[in-house]
ZAMISE-382306 format. One line per field, with one value per residue: x, y, z of N, C-alpha, C in turn. Coordinates in Angstrom, 2 decimals. Each point is the difference from the previous one (the first is absolute). Layout:
nX: [X  ...]
nY: [Y  ...]
nZ: [Z  ...]
caX: [X  ...]
caY: [Y  ...]
caZ: [Z  ...]
cX: [X  ...]
cY: [Y  ...]
cZ: [Z  ...]
This chain:
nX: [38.69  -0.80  1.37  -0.10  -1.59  0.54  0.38  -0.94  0.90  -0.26  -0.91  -0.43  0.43  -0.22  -1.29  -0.15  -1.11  0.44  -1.62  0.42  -1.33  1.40  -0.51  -1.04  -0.55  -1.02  -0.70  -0.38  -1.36  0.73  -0.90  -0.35  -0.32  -1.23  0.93  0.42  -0.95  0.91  -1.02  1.27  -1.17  1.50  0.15  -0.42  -0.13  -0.11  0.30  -0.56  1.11  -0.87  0.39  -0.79  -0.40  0.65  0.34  -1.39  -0.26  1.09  -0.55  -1.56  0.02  0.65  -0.42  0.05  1.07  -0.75  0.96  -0.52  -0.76  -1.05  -0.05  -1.26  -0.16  -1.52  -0.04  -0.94  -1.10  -0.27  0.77  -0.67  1.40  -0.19  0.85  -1.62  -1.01  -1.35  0.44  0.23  -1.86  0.63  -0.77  0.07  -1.04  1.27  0.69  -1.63  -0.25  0.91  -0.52  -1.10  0.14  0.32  -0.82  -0.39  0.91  0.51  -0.40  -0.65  0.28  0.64  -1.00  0.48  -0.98  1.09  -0.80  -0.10  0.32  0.28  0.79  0.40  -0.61  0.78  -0.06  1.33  0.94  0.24  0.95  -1.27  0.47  -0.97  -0.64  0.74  0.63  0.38  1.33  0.86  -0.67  -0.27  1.42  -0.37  -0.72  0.35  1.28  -0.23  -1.19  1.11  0.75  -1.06  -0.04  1.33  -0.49  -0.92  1.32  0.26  -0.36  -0.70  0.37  -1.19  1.39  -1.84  0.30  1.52  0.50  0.67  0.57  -1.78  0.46  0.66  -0.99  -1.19  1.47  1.13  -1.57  0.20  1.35  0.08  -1.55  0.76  -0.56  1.20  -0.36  -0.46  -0.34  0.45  -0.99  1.26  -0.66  0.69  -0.85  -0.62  -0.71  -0.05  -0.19  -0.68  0.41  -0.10  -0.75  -0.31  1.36  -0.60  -0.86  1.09  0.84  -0.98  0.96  -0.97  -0.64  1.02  0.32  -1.48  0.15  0.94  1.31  0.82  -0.31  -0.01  -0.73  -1.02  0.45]
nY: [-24.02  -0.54  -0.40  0.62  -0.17  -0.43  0.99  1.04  0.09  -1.22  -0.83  1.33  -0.47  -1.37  0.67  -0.55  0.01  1.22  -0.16  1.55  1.10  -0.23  -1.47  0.71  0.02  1.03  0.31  1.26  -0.09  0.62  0.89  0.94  0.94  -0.63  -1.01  -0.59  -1.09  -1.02  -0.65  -1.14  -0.13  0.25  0.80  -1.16  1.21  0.24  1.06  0.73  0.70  0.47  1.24  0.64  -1.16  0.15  1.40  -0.37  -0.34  1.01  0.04  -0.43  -0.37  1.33  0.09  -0.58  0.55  0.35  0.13  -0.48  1.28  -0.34  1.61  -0.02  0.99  -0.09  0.05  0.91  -0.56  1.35  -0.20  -1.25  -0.55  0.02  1.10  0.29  1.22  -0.30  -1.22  1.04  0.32  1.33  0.70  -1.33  -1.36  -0.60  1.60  -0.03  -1.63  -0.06  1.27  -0.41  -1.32  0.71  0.32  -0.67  -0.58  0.40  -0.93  0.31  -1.01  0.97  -1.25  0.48  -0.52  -1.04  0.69  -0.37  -1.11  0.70  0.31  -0.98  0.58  -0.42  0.11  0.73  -0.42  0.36  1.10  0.31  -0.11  -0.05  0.17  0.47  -0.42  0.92  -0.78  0.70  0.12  -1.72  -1.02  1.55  0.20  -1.03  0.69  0.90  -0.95  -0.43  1.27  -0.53  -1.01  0.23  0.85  -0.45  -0.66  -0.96  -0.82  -0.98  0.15  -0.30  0.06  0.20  1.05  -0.40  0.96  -0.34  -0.23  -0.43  -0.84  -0.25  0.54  -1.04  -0.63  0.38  0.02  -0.61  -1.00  0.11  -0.84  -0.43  -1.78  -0.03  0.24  0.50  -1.26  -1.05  -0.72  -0.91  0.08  -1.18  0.14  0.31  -0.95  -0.45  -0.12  -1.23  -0.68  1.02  -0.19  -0.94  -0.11  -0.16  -0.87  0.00  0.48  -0.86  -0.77  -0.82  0.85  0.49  -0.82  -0.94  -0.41  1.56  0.24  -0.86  -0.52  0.72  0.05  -0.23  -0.85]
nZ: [17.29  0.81  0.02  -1.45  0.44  1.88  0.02  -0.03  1.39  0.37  -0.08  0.55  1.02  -0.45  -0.01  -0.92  -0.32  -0.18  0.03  0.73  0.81  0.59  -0.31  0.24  -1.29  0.14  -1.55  -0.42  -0.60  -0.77  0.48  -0.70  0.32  1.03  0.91  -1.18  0.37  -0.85  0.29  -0.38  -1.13  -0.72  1.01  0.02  0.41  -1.13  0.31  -0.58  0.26  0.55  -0.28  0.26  -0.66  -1.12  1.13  0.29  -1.07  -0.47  1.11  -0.22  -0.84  0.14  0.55  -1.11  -0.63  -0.68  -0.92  -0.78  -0.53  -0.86  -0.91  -0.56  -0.82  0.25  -1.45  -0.11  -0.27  0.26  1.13  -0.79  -0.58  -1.44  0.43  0.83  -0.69  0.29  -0.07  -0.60  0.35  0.86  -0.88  -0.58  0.14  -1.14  -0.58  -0.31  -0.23  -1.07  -0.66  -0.43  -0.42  -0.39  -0.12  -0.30  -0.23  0.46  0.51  -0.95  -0.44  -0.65  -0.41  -1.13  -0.52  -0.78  -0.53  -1.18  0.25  1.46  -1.30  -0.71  -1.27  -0.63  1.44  -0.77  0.00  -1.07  -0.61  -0.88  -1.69  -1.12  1.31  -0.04  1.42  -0.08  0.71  -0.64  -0.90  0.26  -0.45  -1.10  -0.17  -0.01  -0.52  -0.72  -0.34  -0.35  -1.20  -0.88  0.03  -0.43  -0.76  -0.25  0.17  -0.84  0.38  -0.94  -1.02  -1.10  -1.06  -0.34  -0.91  0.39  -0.19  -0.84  1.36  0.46  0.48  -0.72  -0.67  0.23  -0.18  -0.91  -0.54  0.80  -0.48  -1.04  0.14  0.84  -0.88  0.38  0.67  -0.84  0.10  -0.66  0.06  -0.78  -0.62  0.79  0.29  -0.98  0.23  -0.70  1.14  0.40  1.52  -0.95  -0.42  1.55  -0.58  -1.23  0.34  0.62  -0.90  0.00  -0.41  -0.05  0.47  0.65  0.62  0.14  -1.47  0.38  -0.37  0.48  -0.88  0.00  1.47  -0.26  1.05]
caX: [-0.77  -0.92  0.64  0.41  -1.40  -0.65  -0.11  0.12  1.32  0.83  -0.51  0.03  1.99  0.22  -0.60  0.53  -0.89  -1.38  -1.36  -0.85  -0.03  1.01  0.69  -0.90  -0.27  -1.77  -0.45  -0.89  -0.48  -1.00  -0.46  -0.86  -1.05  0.34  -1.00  -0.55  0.07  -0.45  0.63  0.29  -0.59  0.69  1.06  -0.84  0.88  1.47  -0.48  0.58  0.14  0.75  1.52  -0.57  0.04  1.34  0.74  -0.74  0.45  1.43  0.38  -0.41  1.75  0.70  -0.74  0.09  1.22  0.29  1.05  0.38  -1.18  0.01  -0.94  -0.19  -1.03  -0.88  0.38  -1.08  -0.08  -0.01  1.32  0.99  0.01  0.67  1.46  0.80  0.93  -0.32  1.10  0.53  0.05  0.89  -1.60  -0.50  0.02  0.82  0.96  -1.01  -0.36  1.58  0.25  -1.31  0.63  1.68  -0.87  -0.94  1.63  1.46  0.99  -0.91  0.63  -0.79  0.63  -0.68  -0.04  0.37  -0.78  -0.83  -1.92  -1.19  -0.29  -0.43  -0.96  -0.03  0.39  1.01  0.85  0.85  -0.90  -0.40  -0.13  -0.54  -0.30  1.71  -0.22  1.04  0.85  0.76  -1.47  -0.90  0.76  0.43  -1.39  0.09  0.83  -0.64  -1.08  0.46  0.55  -1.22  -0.14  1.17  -0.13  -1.44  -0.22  -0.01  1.52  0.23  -0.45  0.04  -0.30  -0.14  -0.82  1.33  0.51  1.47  1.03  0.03  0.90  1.34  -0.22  -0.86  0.43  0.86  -1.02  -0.81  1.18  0.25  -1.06  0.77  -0.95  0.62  -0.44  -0.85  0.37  -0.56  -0.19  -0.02  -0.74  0.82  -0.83  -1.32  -0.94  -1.55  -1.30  -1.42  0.15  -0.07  -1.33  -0.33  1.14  -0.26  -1.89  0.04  0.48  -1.04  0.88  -0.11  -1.20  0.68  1.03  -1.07  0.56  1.71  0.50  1.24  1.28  1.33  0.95  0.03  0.16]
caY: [1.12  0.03  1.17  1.08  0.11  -0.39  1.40  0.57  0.98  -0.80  -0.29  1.35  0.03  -0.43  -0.56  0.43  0.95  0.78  0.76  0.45  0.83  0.69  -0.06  0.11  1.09  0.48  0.41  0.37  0.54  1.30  0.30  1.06  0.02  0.51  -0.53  -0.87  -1.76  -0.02  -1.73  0.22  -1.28  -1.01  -0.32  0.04  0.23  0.92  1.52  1.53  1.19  1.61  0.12  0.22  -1.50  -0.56  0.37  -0.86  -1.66  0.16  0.49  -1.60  -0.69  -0.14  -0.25  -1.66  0.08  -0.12  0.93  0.86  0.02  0.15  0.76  -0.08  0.74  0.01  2.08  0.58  0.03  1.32  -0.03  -0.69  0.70  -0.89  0.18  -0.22  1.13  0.40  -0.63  0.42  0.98  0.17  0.09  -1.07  -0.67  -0.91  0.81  0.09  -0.79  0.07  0.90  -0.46  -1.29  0.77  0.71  -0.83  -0.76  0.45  -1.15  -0.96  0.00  -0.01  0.18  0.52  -1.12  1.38  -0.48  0.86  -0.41  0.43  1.50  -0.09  -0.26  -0.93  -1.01  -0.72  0.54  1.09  0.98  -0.91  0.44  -1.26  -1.47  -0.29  0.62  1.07  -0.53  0.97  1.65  -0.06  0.32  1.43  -0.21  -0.70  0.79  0.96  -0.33  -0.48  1.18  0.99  -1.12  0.12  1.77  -0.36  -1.03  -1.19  -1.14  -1.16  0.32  -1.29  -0.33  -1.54  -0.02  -0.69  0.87  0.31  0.88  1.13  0.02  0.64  1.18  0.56  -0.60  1.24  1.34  0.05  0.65  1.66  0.97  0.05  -0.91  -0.86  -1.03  -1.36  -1.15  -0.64  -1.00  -0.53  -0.79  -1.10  -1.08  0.34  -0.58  0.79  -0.85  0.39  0.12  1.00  -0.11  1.07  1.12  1.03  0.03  0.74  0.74  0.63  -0.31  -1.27  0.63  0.54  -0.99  -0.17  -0.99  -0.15  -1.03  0.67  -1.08  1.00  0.54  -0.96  -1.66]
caZ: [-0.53  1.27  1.69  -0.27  -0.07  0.47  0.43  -0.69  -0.42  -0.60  -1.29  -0.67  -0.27  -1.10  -1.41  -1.21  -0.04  0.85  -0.66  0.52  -0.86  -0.25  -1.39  -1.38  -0.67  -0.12  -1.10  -0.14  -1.07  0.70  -1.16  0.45  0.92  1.44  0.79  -0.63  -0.22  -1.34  0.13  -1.32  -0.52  -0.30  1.14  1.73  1.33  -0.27  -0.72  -0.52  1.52  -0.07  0.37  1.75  0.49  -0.34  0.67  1.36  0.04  0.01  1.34  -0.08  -0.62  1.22  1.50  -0.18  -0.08  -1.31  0.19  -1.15  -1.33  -1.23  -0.06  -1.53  -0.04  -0.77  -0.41  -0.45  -1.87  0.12  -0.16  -1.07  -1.14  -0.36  0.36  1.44  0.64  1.21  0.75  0.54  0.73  1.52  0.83  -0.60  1.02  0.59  0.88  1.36  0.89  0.78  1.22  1.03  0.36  0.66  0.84  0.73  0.38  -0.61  0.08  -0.85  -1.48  -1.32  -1.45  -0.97  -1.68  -1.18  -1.22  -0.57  -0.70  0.43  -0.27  -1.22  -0.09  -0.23  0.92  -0.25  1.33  -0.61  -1.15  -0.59  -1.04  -1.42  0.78  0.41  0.94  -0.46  1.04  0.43  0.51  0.74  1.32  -0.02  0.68  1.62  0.64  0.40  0.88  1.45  0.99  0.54  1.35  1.05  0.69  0.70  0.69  -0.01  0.48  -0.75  -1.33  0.12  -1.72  -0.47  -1.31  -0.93  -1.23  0.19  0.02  0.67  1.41  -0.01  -0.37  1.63  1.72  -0.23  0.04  1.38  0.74  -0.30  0.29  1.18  0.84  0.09  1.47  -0.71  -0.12  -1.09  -0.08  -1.68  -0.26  -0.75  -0.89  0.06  -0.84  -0.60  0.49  0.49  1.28  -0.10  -0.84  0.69  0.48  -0.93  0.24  1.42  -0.86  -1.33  -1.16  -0.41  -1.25  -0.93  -0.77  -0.48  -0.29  -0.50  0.81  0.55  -0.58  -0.42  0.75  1.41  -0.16]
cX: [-1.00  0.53  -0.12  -1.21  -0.74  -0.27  -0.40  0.94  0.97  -0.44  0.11  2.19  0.24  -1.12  0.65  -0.46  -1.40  -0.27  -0.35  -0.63  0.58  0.79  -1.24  -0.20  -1.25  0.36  -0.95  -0.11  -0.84  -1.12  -0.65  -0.77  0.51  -1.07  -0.89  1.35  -0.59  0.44  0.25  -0.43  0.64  0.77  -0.85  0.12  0.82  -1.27  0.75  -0.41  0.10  1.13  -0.27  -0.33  1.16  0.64  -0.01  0.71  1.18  0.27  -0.63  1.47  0.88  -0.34  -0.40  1.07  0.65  0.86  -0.17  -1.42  0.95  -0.99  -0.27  -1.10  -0.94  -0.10  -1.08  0.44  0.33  1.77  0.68  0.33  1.19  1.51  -0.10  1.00  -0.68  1.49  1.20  0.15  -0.22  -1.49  -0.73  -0.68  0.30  0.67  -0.44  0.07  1.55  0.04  -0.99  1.05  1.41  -0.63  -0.73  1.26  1.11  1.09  -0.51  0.90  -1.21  0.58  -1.07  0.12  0.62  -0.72  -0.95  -1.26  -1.27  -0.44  -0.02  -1.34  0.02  0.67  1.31  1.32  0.80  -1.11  0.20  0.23  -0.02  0.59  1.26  0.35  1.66  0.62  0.57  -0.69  -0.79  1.10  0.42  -1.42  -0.06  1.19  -0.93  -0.77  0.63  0.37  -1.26  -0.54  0.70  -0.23  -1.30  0.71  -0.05  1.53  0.56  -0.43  -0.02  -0.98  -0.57  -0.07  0.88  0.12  1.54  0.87  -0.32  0.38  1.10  -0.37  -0.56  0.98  0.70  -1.03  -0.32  1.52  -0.05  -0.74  0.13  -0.64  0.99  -0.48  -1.61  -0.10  -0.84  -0.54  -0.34  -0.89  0.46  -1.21  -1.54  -1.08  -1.27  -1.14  -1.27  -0.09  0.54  -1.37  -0.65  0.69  -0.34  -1.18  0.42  0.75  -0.58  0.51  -0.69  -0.84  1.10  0.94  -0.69  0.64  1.04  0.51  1.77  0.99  1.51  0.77  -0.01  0.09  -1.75]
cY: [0.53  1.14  1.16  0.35  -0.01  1.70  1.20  0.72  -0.54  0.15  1.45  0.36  -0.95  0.17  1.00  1.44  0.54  1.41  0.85  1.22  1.29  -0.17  0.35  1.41  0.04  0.11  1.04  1.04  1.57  0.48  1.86  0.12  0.70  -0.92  -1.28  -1.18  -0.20  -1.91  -0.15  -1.91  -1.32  -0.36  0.28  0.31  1.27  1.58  0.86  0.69  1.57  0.50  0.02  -1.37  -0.42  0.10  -0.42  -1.32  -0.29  0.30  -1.24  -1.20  0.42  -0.50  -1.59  -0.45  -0.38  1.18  0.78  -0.31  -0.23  0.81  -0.59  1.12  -0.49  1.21  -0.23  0.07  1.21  0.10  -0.76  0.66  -1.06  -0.11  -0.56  1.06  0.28  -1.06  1.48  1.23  -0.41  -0.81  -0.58  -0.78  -0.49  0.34  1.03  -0.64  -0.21  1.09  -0.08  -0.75  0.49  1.10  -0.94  -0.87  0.06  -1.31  -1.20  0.01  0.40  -0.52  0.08  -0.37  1.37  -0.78  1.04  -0.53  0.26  1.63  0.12  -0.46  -1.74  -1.24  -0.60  0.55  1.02  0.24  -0.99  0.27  -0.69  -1.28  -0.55  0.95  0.48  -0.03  1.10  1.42  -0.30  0.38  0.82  0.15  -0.70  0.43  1.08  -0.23  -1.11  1.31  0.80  -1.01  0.18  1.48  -0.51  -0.72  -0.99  -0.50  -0.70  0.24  -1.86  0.33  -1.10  0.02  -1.22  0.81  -0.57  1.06  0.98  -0.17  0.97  1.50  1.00  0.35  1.30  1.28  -0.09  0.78  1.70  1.05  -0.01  -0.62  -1.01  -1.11  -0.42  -0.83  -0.09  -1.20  -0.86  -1.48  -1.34  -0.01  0.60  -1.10  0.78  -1.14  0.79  0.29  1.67  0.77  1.07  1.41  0.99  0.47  1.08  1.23  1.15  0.14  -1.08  0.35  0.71  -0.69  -0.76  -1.67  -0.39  -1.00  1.18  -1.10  0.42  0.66  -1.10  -1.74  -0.57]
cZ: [1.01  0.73  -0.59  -0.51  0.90  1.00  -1.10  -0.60  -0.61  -2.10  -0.91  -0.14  -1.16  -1.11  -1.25  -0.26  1.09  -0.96  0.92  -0.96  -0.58  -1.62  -0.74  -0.16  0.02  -0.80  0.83  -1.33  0.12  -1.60  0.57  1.14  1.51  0.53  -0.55  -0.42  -1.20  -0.06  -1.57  0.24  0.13  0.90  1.47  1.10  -0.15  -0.52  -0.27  0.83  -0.74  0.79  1.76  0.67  0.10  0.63  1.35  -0.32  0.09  1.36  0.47  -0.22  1.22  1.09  -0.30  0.30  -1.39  -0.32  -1.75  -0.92  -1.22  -0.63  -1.60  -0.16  -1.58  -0.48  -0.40  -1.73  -0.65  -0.21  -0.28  -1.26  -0.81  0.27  1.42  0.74  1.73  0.76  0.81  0.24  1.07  0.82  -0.04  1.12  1.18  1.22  1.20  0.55  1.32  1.02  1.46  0.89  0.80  1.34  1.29  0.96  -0.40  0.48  -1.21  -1.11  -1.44  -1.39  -0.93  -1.38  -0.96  -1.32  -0.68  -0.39  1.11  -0.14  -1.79  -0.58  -0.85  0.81  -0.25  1.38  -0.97  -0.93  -1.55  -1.19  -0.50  0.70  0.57  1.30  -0.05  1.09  0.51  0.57  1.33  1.50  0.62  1.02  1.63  0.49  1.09  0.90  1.59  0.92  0.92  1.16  0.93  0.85  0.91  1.46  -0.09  0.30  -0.77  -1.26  -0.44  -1.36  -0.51  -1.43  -0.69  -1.26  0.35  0.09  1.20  1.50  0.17  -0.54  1.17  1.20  -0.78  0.31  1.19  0.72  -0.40  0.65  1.68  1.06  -0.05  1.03  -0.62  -0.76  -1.35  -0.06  -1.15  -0.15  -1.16  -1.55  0.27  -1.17  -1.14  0.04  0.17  0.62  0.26  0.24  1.58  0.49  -0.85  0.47  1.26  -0.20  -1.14  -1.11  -1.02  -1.15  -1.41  -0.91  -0.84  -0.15  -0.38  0.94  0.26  0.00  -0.95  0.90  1.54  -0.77  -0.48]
């Protein structure tokens, strides 16, 4: 075992695995503004960017060599609404921050969260009635809102709400709408944990969801 450890070139030709920062993803979080840092409490280290930071840090990430963001937008309370209709306008955050970010590097991968609970007022990932989150309407909904990601620019569409059915719905609306070359990214398995808890705090989702929970659609 020695001979095949004792050179670097050697040890990097057999190891099993290699971590560079080519396999990761930035998260970054955007929220309003120009020119403003917003540190989020629960997650140390980590802020809310405006779209004009965002776009620095997304050219930042390249030049690491980090190869692909993840955008989540903090919506302003103002444009929540219980359907989660701001999700899919053209003009929305999110699909700023993509075009900034597509602007700033054009060799950068973009992907983009499909969900509705950072634009509903009651923090749920679909639309809500006498407390029951309505499967099929909501997936009619993240159709759309992936096509409006996909026109912005984004690369990777990456559905977290788990509605059923909506892979195969998103991947046919994305084909028609003539985004065939963007990708989907399906999510095996989503938890309804805690370990949630700062993703919302960074989201601005947590206040809204309050003490529900999302045990009907997530594990």
């Amino acid at each position: 075992m020695r001979r095949t450890r004792q050179a670097p070139w050697l040890r990097d030709m057999v190891r099993e695995h290699a971590l560079t920062t080519a396999d990761l993803i930035w998260p970054i979080f955007v929220h309003e503004g120009e020119g403003v840092e917003t540190p989020v409490a629960s997650l140390p280290g980590v802020s809310r960017l405006t779209v004009d930071l965002a776009a620095k840090a997304a050219a930042e990430a390249r030049a690491l060599g980090i190869r692909a963001v993840a955008v989540f937008p903090v919506v302003p309370a103002e444009k929540k609404s219980a359907d989660g209709a701001e999700a899919v306008n053209e003009a929305n955050l999110a699909c700023r921050a993509v075009r900034a970010i597509k602007a700033a590097t054009t060799d950068l991968g973009v992907i983009c969260d499909v969900a509705l609970d950072p634009y509903t007022t009651h923090g749920h990932d679909g639309i809500l009635k006498d407390g029951v989150i309505l499967n099929d309407a909501t997936v009619d909904v993240l159709v759309e809102q992936a096509i409006v990601q996909a026109k912005a620019g984004c690369d990777v569409i990456a559905p977290s709400d788990m509605m059923d059915g909506r892979i195969g719905r998103i991947r046919d609306g994305l084909d028609a709408a003539g985004f065939a070359h963007v990708s989907v990214l399906a999510y095996a398995a989503k938890y309804a944990s805690a370990f949630y808890g700062p993703f919302r705090d960074a989201v601005g989702s947590a206040g809204n969801l309050g003490k529900g929970n999302k045990y009907t659609y997530q594990m």
